[in-house]
Structures are given as C-alpha cells and as structure tokens.
N, C-alpha and C positions, 0 to 999 in steps of 0.2 A: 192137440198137443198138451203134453201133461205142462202143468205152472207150477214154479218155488215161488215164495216169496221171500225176499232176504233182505232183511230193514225197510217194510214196505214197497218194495221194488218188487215188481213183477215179472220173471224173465221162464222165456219159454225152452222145454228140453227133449230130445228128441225120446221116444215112446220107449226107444230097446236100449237107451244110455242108463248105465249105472255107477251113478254118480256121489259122492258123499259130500256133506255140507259143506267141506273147505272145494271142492273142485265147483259145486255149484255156485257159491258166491263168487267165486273169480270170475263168472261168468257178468256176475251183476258189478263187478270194476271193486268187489270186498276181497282182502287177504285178511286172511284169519290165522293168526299167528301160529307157528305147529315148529316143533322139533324134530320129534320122534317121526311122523308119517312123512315119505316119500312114495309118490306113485309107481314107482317100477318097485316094490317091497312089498313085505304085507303087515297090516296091521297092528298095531300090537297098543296105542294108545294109553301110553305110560306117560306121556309128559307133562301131559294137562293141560297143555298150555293153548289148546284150541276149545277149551270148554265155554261153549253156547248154550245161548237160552233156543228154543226151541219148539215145537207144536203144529198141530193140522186144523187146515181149515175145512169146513163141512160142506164140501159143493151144493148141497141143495140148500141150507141156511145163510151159507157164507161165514158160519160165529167159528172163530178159531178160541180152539185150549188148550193151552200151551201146557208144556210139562215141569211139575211144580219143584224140578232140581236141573242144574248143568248136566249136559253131556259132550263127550268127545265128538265135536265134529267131524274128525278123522274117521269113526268108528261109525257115524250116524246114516246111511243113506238115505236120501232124498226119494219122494215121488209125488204124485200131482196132489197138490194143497200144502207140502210140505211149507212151515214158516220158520226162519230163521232170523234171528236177533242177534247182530252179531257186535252193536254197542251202547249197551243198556247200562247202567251205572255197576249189574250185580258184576256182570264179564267182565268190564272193567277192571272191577278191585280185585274179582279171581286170579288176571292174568300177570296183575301186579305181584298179588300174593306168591305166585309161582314165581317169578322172576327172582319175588325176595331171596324165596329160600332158594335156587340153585346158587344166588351170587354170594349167601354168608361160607361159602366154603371153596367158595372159587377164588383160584387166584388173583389180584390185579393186576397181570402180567403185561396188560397189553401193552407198551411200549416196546417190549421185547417180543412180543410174539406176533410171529407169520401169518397168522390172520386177523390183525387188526387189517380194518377198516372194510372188509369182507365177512364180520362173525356175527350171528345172528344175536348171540348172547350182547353183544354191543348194541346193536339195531334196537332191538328189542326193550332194552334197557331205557335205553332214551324215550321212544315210543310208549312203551305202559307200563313203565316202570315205578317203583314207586317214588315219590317227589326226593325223600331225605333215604339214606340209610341209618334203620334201624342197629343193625347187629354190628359189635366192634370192630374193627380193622387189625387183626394181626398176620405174624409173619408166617409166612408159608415156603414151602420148600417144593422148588421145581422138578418131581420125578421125571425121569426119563426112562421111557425101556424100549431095547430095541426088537422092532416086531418080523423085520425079515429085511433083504437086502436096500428096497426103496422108501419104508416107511416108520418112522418116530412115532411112539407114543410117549405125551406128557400129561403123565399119570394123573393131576392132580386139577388139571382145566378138563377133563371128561364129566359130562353131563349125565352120562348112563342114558342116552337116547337107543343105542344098539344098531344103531344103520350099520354099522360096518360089521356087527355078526351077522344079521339078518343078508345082509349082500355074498358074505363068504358062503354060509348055507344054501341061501336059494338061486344067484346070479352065475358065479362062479361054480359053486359045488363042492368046494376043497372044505368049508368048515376049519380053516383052520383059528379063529378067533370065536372066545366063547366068553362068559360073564364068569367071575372066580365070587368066592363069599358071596355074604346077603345083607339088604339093611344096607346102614352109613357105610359099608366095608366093601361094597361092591366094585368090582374095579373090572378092567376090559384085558383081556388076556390069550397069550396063543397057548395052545396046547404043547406041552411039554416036548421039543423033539419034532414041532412040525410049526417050523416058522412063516409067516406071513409071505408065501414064495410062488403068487401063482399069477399068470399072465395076465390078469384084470387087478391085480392088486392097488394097482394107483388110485382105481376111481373109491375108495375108502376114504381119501383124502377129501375129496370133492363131496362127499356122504356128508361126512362130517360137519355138524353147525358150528361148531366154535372148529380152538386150537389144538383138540387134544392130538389128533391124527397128522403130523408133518410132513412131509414130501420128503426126503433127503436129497432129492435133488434141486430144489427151487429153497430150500432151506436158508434162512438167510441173506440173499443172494438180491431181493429189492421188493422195498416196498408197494402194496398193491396200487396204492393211490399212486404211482409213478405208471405206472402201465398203462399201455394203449391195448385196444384188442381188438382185432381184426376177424369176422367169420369166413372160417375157411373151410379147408375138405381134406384129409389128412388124405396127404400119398405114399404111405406106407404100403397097403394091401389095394386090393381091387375090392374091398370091402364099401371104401371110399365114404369113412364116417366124417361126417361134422362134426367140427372142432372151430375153437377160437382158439387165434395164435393170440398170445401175451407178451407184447414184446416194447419194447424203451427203446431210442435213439439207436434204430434199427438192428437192434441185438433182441434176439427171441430167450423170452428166460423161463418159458412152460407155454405146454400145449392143453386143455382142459376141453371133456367132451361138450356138444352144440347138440340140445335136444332136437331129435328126427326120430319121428314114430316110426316112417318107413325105410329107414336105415340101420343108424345103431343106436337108435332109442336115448339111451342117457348114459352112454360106458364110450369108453375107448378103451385099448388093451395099452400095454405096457410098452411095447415092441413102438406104438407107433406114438402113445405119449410123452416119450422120450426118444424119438429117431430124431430131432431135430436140429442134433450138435453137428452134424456135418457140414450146417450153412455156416459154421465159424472156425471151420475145420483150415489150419493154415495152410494144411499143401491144394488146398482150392490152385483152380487154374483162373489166373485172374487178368490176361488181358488177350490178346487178340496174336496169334505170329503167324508165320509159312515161314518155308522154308525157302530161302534166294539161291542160286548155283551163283558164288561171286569166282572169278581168278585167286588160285592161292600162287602168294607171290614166291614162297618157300618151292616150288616146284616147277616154276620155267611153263606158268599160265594152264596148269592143269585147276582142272575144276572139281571144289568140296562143296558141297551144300552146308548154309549157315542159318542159323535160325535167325528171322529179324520181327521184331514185335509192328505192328503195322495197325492205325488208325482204324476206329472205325467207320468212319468215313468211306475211307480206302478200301476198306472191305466191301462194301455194297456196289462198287463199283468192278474193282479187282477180281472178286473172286466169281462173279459173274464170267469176268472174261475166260480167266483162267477153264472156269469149265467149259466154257461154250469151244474152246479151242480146243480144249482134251480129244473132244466127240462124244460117245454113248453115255450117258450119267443111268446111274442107279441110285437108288436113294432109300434109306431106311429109316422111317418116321416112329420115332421112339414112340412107347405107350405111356411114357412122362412127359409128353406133352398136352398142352389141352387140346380141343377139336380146333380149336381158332387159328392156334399156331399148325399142327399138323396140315388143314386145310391149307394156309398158306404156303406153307412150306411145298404142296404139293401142286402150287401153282406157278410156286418161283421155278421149280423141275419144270414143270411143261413150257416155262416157259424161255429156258436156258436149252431143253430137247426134249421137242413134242414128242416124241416117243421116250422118253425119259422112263426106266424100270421101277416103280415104287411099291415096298413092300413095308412091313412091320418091320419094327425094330425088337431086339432083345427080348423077351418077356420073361424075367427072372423065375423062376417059381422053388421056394422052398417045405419041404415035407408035404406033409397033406392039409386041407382042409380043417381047423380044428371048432368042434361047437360045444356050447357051454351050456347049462339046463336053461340060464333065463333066456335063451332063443337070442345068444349075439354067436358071430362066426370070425375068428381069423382067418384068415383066405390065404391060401398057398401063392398062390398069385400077388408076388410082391411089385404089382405096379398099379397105379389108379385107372388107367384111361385106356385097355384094351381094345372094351369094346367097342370107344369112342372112334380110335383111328380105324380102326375095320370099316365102321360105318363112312367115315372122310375116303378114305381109301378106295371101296364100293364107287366113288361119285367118278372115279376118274380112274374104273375100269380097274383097278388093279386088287378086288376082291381074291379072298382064297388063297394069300400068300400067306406064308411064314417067313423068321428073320436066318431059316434052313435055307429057305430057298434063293433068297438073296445072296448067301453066302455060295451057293453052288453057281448059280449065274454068273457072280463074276469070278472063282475060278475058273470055271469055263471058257472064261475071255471072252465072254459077251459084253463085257463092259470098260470104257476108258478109264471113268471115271466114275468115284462114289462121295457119296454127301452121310454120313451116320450121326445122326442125332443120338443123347444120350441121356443125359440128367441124373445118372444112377448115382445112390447115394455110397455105392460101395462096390467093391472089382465084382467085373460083371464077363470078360471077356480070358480066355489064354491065347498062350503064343500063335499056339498053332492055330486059331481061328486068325489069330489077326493076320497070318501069314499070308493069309490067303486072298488078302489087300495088298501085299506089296508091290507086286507088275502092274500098279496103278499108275495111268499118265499125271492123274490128280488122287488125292484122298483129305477129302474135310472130315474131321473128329470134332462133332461138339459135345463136351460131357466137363463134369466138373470134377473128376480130377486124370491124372495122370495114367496110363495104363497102356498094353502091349500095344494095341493098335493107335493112340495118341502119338505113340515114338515114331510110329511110322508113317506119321499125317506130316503131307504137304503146306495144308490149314487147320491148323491149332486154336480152335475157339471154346472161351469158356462158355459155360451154360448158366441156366438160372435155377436155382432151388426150389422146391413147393412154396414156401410162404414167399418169393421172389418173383411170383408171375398169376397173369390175371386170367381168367377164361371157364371153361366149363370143361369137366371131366363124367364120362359117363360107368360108373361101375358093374360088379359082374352081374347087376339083378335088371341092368338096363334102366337103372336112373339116374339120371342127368341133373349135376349142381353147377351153378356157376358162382365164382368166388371172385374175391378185388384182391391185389395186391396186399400182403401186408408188410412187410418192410422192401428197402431197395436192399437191389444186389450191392455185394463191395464194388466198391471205385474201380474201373475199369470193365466191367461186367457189363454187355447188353441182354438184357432178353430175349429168348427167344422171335418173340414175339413181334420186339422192335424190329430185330434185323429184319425178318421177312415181308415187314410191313413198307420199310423202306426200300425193298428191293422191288417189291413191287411198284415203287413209285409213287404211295399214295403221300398226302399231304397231313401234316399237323401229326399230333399223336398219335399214338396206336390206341385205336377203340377196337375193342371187344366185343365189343354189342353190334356193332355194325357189322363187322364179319361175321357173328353167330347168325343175323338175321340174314347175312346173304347167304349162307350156307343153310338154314331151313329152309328159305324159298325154292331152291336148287334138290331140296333132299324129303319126300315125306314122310321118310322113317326117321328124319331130325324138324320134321316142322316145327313139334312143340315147344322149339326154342326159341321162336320169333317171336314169341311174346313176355311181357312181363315175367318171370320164373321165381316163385315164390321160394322165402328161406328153406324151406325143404327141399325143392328141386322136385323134377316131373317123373312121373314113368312113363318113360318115352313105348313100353307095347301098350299102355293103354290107351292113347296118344292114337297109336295107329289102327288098333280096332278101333278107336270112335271115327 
C-alpha cells in the first residue's frame, strides 16, 4: 500500500485513491487550513492559504528532498513517499501572512453579521493569525446586493474564494454568478438580467467561508451559537438527502445539507431546504377529536353529530373499540411515515381485523425527475419513504397495491371502516376522492392539516412533521437512513409513532431501534437494519446480494 507521510506520521492509502495534501492529512487527524478548495469543486488554488512545505522520500535510500518553496496543498497530490509538513515555522508565518492581508480590507462586522461564530475568516484568525494587527482600523461601509430571490450578497466581507461561481458553473449549470473587474476591484457578481434563481441556489450560502453570501431566509433571525442540530433526512422528495435540522427551543430556523457520498453528496435543493415552515404553520391540526352523535335539544331528541376533542389516552383505548365494532378496516399507510411506525401501524390493523385491507397511502408526485451536471436529482416523487412501506407492506402480504386501489375497495363497499395516515406538508386530496369515504361506519384521518376528507373523519388526529418523529426512511435508490427526533411536536400532538406503540401495548417509551430490529429479523430484504447503521445509512440491494 502506497505511504504519506504528514509531520512524521505515517499513514497508509489505498493504491487507486487520488488524494491531495489537505484530504491526506485529515487522514493523519491534520486540517490544513484552505478557503478556496472544497471537494465536490475543482480546483483552482487562489487563496494560499493551505500552502505547505513538501517532498518525496526515496524508497530504496529512505533520504527525503523536500521542495525548496510552498505549494498549494489543494492543488498538490499525494503518492507513496509523498512527505508533508504541515507546521514548520515557514507555514506558520505564510498562513499568518495571508490572513493578514484578507483582514486589512475586511470589514469588523462581526457582531452584526450571520456568520459569526461559524466563519472561517474568525477561526482562522485566532488559530494563525497574526499575534497584533498591523494595518489601521478604519471605517468601512456595508455593501449589499441583491443576488436572486433567496440570497444577499455583502459586498465588502467577500474574500474572492469563487466557491459560489465555481458551484453555479459546474454543480447547478446555470452560471449565473461570475467575477466583475480584476486586481483589488474584484468583486462577485450576477450576470446582468439573470439573477441568482436556480433550484440549488441556497447551498452558495453554505460554500461560502465567511459572511459575504446571506440566506434571506435565516437572515437575522438567531444566533448560531443558540442552535442545536439534530442529523436528519430531509422529507421533501424520495431523494431522501442528509440534512441537519437547526433549530432552538423547538422552533426550526434552517435546514443545511449532511455530507452522504451515497446520496446527495454536499447540496440540498431549495424546495427542501426551506420546506420546513409548515411545522409552525398555525392552522396545524393540534390535538386529538371524533365526532360524538349527542341529542339536540333544539329538535324534540333528534341527533347532530358534534365534534368533541378527546384525550390521548382515550384514544388508544376508544378508537381501538370504535373500529373493532365497525367490522372490515382498510388501512392506508402514508409514505411519510418511517418503516417503524408503518410496521406498526400495520400490526395494530391486524390486530383490530386480522383480515384488515392494507395498502399505500397517497404518493404525491410533481413534474418530472430533474438532474443537475454535478450528478444531484430532485425526484418527482414528493415523499421520503415509498419504498420503505412497500417493503413493511410485503411482510404482511399486502404487496402490489396502490393508494387507486384502496380508494376503489372501499367504494366498492368492501370496507366498514378506514384508518388514512398522512403527514403531507400540503393539500394532497379533492373532494371527489374524499367522497368516496363517506358511507364509512368509522373514518380515522391522521395528517397535519385540514382537508376534504379531515371534514369527513369520524377521528381527527393530528400528525407529526419530518423533524417531529424518529425512525428510518428508505429512498428511491433503496437506501436506508435512520434519524432521532429533532424537535417535539407542539402541545397536544402525539407521534405517530407513540400512538401505535401504545396501542400495541408495549411498555415505557417508544424505541425505534427495537422495532427496526424486530422488523429486520422478520424481513431479509430489511435485515440490514438490525445492526449498528452508520451516519450514511445502508444500501439495503447490496445488503441482499451479500
């Protein structure tokens, strides 16, 4: 196996890795400072600010000669005897040096600006910086320009690193940011008539080392160091990227991509890194009802149905009965559910009526397919976990449906009663579908918000959001994440998860893990989930070819 060596340290690489100084020192526990390079870019080794000492050592003597100037580690790659120095007194002062001059023109903004406490230009600063500032302190003026509908540029904290031209050109493909003048005059700019407007445009923000690039939607809005962040899986598309939710005293205030080589790499799109204002969306459905047949007294004991909000408690008990007394249950297990909850859900059916009908629920799909040059996809398929409930589905026989087919079964009047899970972030149903539940003896709606067939449910239960419930969702490539909780639902809201866990009867909290492992033992196109499942998550076909 070929060997680096990086400040004496010895570390082995695999034969066909092509690797460059700063990816191979991380290997040896070294970060080497850099601006300008990011891995999913290319090149380009303008900032200096990763410049190393360097040289080879002679496998049959062992005498290394190192090379008698710095080079861009960015730019440098590694192969066996490659040696690396990465803190010798010259690098040192080099990276100081650089730091000097980006900061005599920089502004001191930071108490006002969106990325303290996350900006490398601060990091950095303190780390190899220079001890005193040389150059004067004067006033500077905060330019702002606006670069498209989601994104602020401040003119005057840009470093000229170029991650967010390089990303328009090679990731996205739109090009619409390019460099204007040359020399001190350099500045970052859109193209005249074609502003910053394309479906990956958020992750610019996230490029970005310092402040110059703002969000306009997290603008303002809370300090980083107040944040918690939770890794999660974004339920936008069947795409099913890593993300970390960012969120304070259970309010979510950004969602930012979660590197996954085998998913969506280092991007989120836009669609899904701002889908998450729905969880604080006030016409939420937020607590538990059915509808009661009471006497109205206004009519000489004829009966109106009244809505009455009812315990959760009362629910695990109640609405058990309620169905079991209907007769035939059908049941539509949303694909915004994880496999945890789905599995259970379709055990509480069998076991309210062993013949209980279970099929998929809704599966939204808008446009088509869309792909970008740097090899990411928005998926038409606006839900995470399709293929997860197919697979749960599969265990308990009820393979090869659709949420067509459940809709014709119970008009048909094969059915007393239905159970529809939902979660959908947005109207997902019309009248006329939902019509076709109304000769229902029972009709449970769980979804979070309001809609045709909600008005015509028996049982009115709220649901949980994506960053509101814990489990494993399998996307369209057949890989499988599992994610924790990141904030509680609002007051009154069970999870999914909970409810079925208690109707099942089990004891203490709802584990997740526990259920995933009795459903891989049950399942060996889902075994891979009985084990440990690394931040990336599995590919459940290679799982089943090994």
């Amino acid at each position: 196996m070929p060997v680096v060596i990086v400040d004496g340290q010895e570390i082995e690489i695999g034969a066909d890795e092509r690797l460059n100084c700063i990816e191979a020192a991380r290997r040896a526990g070294k970060e080497i400072p850099h601006y300008c390079w990011h891995p999913g870019l290319s090149v380009v080794a303008s900032c200096r600010m990763c410049l190393i000492e360097t040289g080879q050592r002679d496998a049959a003597t062992g005498k290394i000669s190192m090379v008698p100037k710095l080079v861009p580690g960015c730019q440098t790659p590694v192969k066996d005897g490659t040696v690396i120095v990465t803190e010798s007194p010259l690098v040192k002062e080099s990276r100081a040096r650089v730091e000097e001059a980006l900061l005599i023109d920089h502004p001191i903004d930071c108490p006002i600006c969106d990325k303290a406490g996350e900006c490398l230009l601060q990091d950095y600063h303190f780390e190899h910086g220079q001890a005193e500032r040389r150059a004067d302190l004067h006033p500077f003026t905060s330019r702002k320009r606006d670069m498209g509908p989601t994104v602020t540029l401040f003119v005057d904290r840009c470093i000229m690193c170029t991650r967010c031209v390089r990303f328009t050109r090679e990731i996205s493909g739109t090009a619409e940011l390019m460099v204007t003048s040359r020399g001190a005059k350099e500045e970052i700019d859109v193209f005249p008539g074609h502003p910053l407007d394309n479906k990956l445009s958020g992750n610019v923000v996230d490029l970005c080392p310092v402040g110059a690039l703002g969000d306009k939607d997290f603008l303002y809005q809370q300090r980083v160091w107040f944040l918690k962040r939770e890794a999660n899986v974004c339920g936008g598309c069947s795409a099913g990227c890593s993300i970390f939710t960012e969120h304070n005293q259970d309010a979510v205030y950004r969602l930012k991509p979660r590197e996954n080589p085998h998913v969506n790499k280092w991007w989120i799109c836009d669609d899904g890194r701002y889908g998450w204002h729905h969880l604080h969306d006030s016409s939420r459905i937020l607590e538990a009802s059915r509808k009661a047949v009471r006497p109205d007294r206004r009519d000489n004991g004829s009966v109106t149905p009244a809505v009455e909000t009812i315990e959760w408690s009362d629910v695990v008990t109640k609405l058990r009965a309620d169905l079991k007394a209907a007769g035939r249950l059908a049941v539509a297990v949303s694909p915004m559910l994880t496999i945890e909850e789905a599995w259970m859900l379709c055990a509480v059916a069998r076991s309210i009526d062993p013949q209980a009908w279970l099929a998929p629920g809704f599966v939204p799909v808008t446009g088509n397919d869309e792909s970008f040059p740097g090899d990411f996809t928005i998926r038409a398929e606006k839900c995470p976990n399709r293929r997860g409930i197919e697979e749960v589905l599969a265990l308990y026989g009820a393979g090869g449906r659709s949420w067509n087919d459940l809709v014709a079964h119970v008009a048909a009047a094969h059915a007393d009663a239905a159970w529809i899970t939902g979660g959908y972030p947005g109207p997902w149903i019309d009248t006329a579908t939902a019509e076709s539940f109304a000769g229902l003896g029972q009709l449970v709606v769980q979804d979070l918000f309001d809609s045709p067939l909600m008005r015509l449910a028996s049982w009115r239960l709220p649901a949980a959001g994506f960053a509101e419930r814990a489990g494993t969702w399998v996307n369209v490539a057949h890989h499988a994440q599992s994610f924790s909780q990141a904030i509680r639902p609002p007051a009154g809201v069970w999870p999914e998860g909970r409810l079925f866990w208690n109707m099942l009867g089990r004891r203490g909290l709802y584990d997740p893990v526990s259920v995933r492992q009795q459903i891989a033992g049950s399942s060996a196109a889902l075994a891979a989930l009985a084990g440990e499942m690394p931040a990336t998550g599995v590919d459940l076909r290679i799982h089943q070819l090994a």
